[in-house]
C-alpha positions in Angstrom: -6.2 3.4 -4.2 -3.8 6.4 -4.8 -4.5 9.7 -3.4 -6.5 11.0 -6.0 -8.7 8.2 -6.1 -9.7 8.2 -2.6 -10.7 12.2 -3.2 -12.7 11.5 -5.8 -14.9 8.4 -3.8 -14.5 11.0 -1.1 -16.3 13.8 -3.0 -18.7 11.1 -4.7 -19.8 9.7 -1.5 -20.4 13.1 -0.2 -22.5 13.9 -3.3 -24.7 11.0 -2.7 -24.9 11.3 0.9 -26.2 14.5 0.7 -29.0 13.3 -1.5 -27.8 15.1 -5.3 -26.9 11.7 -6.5 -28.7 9.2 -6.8 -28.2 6.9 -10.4 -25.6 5.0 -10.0 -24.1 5.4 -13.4 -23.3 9.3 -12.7 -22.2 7.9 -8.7 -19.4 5.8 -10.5 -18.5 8.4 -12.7 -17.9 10.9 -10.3 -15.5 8.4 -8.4 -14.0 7.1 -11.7 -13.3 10.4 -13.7 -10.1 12.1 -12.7 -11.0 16.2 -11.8 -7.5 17.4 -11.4 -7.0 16.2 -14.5 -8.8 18.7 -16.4 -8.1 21.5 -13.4 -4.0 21.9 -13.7 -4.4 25.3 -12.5 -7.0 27.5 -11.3 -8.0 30.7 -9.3 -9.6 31.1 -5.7 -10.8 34.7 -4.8 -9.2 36.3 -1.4 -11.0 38.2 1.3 -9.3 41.1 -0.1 -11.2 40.5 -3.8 -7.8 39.5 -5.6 -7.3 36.2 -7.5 -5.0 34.0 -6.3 -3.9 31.1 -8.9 -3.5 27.9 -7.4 -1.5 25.5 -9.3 -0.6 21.8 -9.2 2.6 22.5 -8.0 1.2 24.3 -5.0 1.1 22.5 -1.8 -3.1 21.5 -1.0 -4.3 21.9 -5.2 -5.5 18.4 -5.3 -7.7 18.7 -2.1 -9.2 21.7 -3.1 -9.5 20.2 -6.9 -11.5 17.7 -5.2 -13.5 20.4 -3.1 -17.1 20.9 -3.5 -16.5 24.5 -4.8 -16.4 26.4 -8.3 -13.0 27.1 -9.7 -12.7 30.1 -12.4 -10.1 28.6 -14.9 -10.5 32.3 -17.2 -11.2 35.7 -17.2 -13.1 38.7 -19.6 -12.3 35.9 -22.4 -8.4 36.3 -21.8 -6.1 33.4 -20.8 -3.5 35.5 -20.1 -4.9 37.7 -17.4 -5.3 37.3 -14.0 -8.7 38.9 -12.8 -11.4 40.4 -14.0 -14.9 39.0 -15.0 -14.9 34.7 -14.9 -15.3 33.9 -18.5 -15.1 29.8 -17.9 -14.7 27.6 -15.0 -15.1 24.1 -13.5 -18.8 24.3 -12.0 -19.4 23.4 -8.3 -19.6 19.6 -7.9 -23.3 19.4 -6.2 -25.1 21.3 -8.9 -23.2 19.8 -12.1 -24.8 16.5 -10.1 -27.9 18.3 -9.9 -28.2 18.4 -13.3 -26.6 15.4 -14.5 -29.7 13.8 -12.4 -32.1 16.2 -13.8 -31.0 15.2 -17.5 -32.7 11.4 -16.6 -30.2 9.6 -19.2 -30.5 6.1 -20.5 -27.5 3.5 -22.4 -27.7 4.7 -26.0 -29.4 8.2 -25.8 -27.5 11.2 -27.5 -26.7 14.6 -25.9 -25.4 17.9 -26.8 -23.4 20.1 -24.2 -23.4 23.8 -24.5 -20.5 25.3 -22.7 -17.2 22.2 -22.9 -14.9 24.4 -20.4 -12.6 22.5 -19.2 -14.2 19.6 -20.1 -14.8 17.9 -17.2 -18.7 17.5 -17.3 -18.2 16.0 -21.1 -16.0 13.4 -19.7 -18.4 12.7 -16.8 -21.0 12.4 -19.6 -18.9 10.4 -21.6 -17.9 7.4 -19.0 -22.0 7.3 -18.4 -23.0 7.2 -22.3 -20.0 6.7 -24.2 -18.0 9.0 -26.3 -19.5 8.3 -29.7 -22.9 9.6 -28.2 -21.3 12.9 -26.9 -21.5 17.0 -28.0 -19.9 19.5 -26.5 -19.1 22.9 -28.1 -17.3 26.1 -26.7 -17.4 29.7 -28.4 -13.8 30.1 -27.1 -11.5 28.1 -29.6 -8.9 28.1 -26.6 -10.6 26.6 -24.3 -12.1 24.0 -26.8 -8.8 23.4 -28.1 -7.5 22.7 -24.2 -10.7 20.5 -23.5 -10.3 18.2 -26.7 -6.8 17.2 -25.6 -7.2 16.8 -21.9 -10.2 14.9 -22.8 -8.3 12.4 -25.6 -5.4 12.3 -22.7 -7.6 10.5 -20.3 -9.6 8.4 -22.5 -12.6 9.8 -23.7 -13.3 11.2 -27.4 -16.5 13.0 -27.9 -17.4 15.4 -30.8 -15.6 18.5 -29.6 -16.6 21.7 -31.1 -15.6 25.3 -31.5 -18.9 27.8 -32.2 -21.8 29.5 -30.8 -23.7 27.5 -28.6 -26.9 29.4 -29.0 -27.0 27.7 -32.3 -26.9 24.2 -31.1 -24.9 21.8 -33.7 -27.6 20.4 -36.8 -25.3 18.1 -37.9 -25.6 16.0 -35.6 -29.6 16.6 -34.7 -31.9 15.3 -32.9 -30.4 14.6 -29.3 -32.2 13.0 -26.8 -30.9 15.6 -24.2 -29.2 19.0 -24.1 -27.3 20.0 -21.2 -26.2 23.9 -21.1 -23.4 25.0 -18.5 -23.9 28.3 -19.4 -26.9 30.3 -18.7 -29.5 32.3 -20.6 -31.8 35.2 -20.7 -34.2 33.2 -22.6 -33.7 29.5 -24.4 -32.2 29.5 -27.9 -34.8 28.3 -30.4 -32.4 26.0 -31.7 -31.8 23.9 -28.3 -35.9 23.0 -28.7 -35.8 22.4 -32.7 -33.0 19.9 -31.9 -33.9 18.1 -29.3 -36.4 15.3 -30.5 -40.3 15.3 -29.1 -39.8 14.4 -25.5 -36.2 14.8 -25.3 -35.5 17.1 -22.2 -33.4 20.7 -22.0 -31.4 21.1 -18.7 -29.8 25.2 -18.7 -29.7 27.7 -16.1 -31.7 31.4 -16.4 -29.0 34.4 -16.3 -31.2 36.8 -14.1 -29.0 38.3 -11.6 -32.3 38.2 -9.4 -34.1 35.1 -9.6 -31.8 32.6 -11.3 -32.8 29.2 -11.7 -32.2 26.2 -12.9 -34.4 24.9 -15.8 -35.7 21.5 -16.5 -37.9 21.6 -20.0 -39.6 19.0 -22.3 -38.9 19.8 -26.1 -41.8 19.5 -28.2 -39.2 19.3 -31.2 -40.5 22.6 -33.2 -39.0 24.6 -30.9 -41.5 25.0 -28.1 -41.6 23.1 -25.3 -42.8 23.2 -21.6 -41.2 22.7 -18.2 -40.5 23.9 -15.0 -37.5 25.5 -12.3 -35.9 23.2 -10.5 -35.5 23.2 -6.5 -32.1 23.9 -6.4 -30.9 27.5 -7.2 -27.7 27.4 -10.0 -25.7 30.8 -11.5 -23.7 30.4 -14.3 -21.5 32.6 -16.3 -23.7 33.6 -19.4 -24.1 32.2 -22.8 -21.9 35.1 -23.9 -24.0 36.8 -26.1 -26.8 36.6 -23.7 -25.0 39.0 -20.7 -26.7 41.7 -19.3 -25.5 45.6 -20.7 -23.8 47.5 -18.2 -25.8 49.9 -15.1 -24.6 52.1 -12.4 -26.3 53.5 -9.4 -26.4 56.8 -8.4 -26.4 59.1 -11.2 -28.9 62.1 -11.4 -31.7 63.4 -8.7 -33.2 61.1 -6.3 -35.9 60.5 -3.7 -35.4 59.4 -0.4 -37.4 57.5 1.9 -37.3 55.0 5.0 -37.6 51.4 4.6 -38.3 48.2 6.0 -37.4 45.5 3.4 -33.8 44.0 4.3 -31.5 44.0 0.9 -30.6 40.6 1.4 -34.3 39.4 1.2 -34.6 40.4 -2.1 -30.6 39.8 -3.3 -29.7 36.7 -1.5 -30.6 33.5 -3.5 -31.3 32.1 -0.2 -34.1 34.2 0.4 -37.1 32.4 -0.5 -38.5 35.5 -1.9 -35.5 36.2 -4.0 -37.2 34.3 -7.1 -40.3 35.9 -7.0 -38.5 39.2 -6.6 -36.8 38.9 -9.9 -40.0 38.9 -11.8 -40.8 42.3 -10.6 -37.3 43.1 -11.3 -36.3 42.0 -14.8 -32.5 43.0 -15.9 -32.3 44.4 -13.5 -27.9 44.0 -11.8 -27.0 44.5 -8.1 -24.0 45.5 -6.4 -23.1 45.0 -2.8 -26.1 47.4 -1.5 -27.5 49.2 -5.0 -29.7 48.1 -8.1 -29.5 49.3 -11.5 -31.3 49.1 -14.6 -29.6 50.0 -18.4 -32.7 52.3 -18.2 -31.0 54.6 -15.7 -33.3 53.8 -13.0 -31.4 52.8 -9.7 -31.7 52.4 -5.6 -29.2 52.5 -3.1 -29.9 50.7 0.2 -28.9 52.0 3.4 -30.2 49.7 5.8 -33.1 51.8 7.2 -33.8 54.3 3.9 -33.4 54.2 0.2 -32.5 56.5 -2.4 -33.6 56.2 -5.6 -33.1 57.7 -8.7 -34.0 57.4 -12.5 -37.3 56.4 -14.8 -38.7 54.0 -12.2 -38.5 53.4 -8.7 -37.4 49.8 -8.3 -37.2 49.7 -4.5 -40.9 50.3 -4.7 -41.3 47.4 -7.4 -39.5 45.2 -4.6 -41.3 46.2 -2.1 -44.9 46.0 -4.1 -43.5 42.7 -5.3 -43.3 41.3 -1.7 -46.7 42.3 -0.6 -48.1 39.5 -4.1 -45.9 37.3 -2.9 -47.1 37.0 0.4 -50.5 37.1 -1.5 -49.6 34.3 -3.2 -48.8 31.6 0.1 -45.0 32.6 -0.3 -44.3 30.5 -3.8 -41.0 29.0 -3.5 -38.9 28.8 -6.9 -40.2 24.7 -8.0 -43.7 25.9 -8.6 -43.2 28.2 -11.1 -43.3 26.6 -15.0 -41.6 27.7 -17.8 -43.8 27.6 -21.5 -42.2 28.2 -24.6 -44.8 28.4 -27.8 -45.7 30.7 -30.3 -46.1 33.7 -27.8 -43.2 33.8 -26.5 -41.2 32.5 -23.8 -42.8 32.7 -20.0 -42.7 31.9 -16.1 -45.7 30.5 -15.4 -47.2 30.0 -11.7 -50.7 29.1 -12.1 -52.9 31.7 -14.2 -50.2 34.6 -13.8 -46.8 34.5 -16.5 -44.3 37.0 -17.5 -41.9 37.6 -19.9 -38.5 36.3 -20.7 
């Protein structure tokens, strides 16, 4: 076994040792399907918040190609620039497992993918259902472009498509499973109208507070019903489903003491972090302030808050923990997601709000 391949059964075994894998189909892929391959070059942040790019001439790319970490392969849409806002990368290892497992594939079963980026993911989805039975598509005709050939280069030769994801592909409708790398503020109608009764939708919610991973059943009309997944996920958005812009700290504001950590309601290791985002809806964060596109805003300062705009979301936070605790403390996998004709919600037991 070359270098390379004793990486990959490294990274594989870790995968199932730490309990993401567990089919042995996507266990063989991961050991069979050659990463660096579709990761020539990428970029790791610094402490200092530059991007370095790390190519496969550098000394130590394959090891970290065969890391358990996220590489950004693009940013603000731009091959040619160095930094900015990640546009496309190769996801993190454990949670493209995650939802490989999730996706509960059998032999002959067809699936669309939302989001090719490098292209990776299609060819671990093509070695586990064959190439003739594999979507992707990619708004970025780049990046499509780049995928299709490092994808024919090593063997496999799915559908590769250039176009907006949020519109699925009828052509070649109904799939038995859709998988979305990308995430969304709520699920495109035409993921649910395409995948048949009882075929299953496997995307991420773009909620700067409460992400989640998604697993639904499609009804095949475009409603459907599910629930979020255990393990937390954040993708780049579907593009046309990013948040607007906010700052903090424009106008007059109020000031008052506090005793709610940031972190408890920013880090998505926070149990309360989930629940927190349905108090907070579009609502961004920076390093210690919220913002809404409404103009309302808080700045954290440790032991006081000022807060300025419409509302005061510190309060909402803060109001939002005492429910919580109300509640028993719901963690993240027991809240539902329904899709019908009245809309799209979170469910946990008789309460629901809006996507």
């Amino acid at each position: 076994m070359d270098y390379a391949g004793a990486l990959r059964a490294e990274l594989a075994d870790h995968l199932l040792g730490d309990g993401v894998l567990r089919d042995p189909q996507w266990h063989n892929a991961f050991r069979e399907v050659p990463r660096h391959e579709f990761l020539p070059h990428f970029y790791r942040q610094l402490h200092n918040g530059d991007w370095e790019r790390v190519a496969a001439s550098d000394p130590g790319w394959l090891g970290l190609v065969y890391a358990d970490r996220v590489w950004v392969t693009q940013f603000d849409g731009d091959d040619t620039v160095t930094g900015g806002t990640p546009t496309c990368s190769s996801s993190m290892p454990t949670i493209m497992a995650i939802m490989l497992e999730a996706l509960d594939v059998h032999s002959g079963q067809t699936i669309l993918e939302v989001g090719t980026g490098t292209g990776y993911n299609a060819a671990l989805l093509c070695h586990a259902l064959g190439s003739g039975n594999v979507t992707t598509i990619d708004v970025d005709p780049n990046i499509s472009a780049r995928a299709r050939q490092r994808l024919h280069d090593n063997g496999f030769f799915p559908t590769c498509l250039t176009g907006d994801g949020a519109l699925g592909h009828q052509e070649r409708a109904p799939y038995d499973r859709l998988l979305a790398t990308c995430s969304v503020a709520t699920i495109p109608p035409a993921w649910l109208e395409q995948t048949r009764p009882g075929g299953l939708v496997v995307t991420t919610l773009h909620r700067p507070i409460g992400a989640g991973l998604l697993l639904i059943t499609s009804h095949g009309d475009g409603t459907g019903e599910g629930r979020v997944l255990t393990a937390d996920g954040r993708f780049m958005p579907l593009r046309a489903h990013a948040l607007p812009p906010a700052l903090a700290g424009a106008g007059t504001f109020d000031r008052r003491t506090t005793t709610l950590p940031f972190n408890t309601v920013l880090d998505p290791a926070s149990p309360f972090e989930f629940f927190a985002g349905t108090a907070l809806p579009d609502v961004v964060a920076g390093p210690n302030w919220l913002a809404h596109s409404d103009g309302s805003w808080v700045h954290h300062h440790g032991s006081h808050v000022d807060q300025g705009g419409p509302r005061r979301l510190w309060d909402a936070a803060e109001d939002a923990l005492v429910e919580w605790h109300d509640l028993g403390k719901p963690r993240r996998s027991q809240f539902g997601v329904s899709i019908d004709g009245d809309g799209q919600h979170l469910t946990l037991g008789d309460l629901s709000w809006h996507l």
